[in-house]
C-alpha positions, 0 to 999 in steps of 0.5 A: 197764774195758778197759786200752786199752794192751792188745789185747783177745781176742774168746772164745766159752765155751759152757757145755754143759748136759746134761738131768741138770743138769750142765755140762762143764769141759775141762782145758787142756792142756799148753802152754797158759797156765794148764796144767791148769786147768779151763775151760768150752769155746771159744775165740778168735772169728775175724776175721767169726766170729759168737759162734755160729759161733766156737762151732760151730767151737770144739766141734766141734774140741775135743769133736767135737761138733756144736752145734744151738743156744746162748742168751747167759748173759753177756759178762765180760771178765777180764785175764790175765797173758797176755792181757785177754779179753772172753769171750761166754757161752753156754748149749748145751742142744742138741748132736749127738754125745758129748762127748770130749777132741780135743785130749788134755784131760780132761773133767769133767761137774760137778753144777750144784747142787753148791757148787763143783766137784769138779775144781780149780783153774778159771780165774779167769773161769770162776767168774762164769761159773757164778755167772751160770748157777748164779742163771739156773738156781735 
């Protein structure tokens, strides 16, 4: 249930998935609310973006990667102390390029089959994240 008092954010987080059946998480980087968590990749959706374009975007400048293609997994919406987001989750299964941190963060490629992953603490909305993926996947 959204808290109309609070300005809702529009997210892309695209969930990359690679052959081997693993996913990729980004640390955040200093600065940022929530520095040095773990997250699936995206960002805000700019006024007249479409979920894919703001992913293309989002991508390409914190990867350098260049998305073909994504598939919707989910909408969630999650309330931070900082901002109520509603967060557009895709799954990309197709990209040009290889994945590196444009932005200074690390990256971890993370076993979909493993309980949990190797890297801590994640944001809170990233979990029902991979909880969806992870059913869709089994």
């Amino acid at each position: 249930m959204t808290d109309t008092k609070r300005p809702v954010t529009e997210v892309a987080a695209g969930i990359l998935l690679d052959q081997s059946g693993r996913y990729l998480l980004g640390q955040r980087p200093a600065g940022k609310p929530y520095a040095g968590y773990w997250e699936v990749p995206g960002g805000k959706i700019e006024k007249g973006e479409s979920v894919f374009e703001a992913l293309k975007r989002e991508l390409q400048e914190e990867l350098g990667i260049d998305i073909q293609a994504s598939e919707e997994l989910t909408v969630l919406e999650h309330d931070y102390p900082h901002a109520y987001v509603r967060l557009h989750v895709s799954i990309i299964r197709d990209w040009i390029g290889v994945p590196k941190g444009c932005e200074g963060q690390a990256l971890s490629w993370e076993l979909l089959k493993a309980e949990k992953p190797s890297v801590a603490p994640l944001l809170p909305a990233a979990w029902p994240m991979l909880e969806k993926l992870k059913a869709l996947i089994d």
